[in-house]
C-alpha positions in Angstrom: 0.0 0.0 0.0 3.1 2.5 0.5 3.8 2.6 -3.0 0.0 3.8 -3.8 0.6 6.2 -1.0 3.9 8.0 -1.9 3.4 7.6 -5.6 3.9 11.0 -7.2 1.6 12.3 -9.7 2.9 12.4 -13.5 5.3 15.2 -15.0 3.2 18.5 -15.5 0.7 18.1 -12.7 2.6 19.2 -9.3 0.6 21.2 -8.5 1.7 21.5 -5.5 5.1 22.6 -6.0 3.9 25.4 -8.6 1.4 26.8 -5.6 -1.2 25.9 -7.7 -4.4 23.7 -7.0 -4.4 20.1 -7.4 -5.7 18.7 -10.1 -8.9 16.3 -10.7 -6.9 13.4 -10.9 -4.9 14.6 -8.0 -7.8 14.8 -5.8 -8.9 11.4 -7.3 -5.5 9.7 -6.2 -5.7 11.7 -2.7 -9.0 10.4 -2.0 -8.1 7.1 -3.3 -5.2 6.8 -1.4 -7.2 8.2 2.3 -9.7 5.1 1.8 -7.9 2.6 1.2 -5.7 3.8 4.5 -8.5 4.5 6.5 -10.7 1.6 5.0 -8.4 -0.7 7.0 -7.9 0.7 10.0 -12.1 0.8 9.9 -12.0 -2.9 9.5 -10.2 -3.7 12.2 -11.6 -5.3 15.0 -11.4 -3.6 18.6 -8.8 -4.5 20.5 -9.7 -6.8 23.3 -8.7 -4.2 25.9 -10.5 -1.4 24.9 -13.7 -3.2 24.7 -13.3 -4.0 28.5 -12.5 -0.7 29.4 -15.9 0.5 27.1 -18.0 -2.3 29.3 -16.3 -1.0 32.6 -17.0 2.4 31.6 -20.7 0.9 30.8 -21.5 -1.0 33.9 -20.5 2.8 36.0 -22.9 4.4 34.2 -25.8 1.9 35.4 -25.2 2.2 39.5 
């Protein structure tokens, strides 16, 4: 996934560097690139420790 991440968009749109907006297909590759990152932290289960603290947290709010 790195390479997706850090790839560098094609001679004559850095934007960027010239200060100017990005490009459509810049936005498309940024956007891209943001899901497919976050898509897998989303699908990650909770870890094991956090969900007891959640249920801790949980069972104080009920006395």
């Amino acid at each position: 996934m790195e390479h997706l991440v850090t790839k560098k968009p094609p001679s004559g749109e850095g934007a960027a560097e010239a200060g100017r907006k990005p490009t459509v297909a810049q936005k498309a590759l940024i956007t891209r690139n943001l899901r497919l990152a976050y898509g897998e932290v989303a699908s990650e289960p909770v870890p094991k420790h956090l969900l007891e603290l959640l249920n801790r947290i949980d069972e104080g709010d009920k006395s």
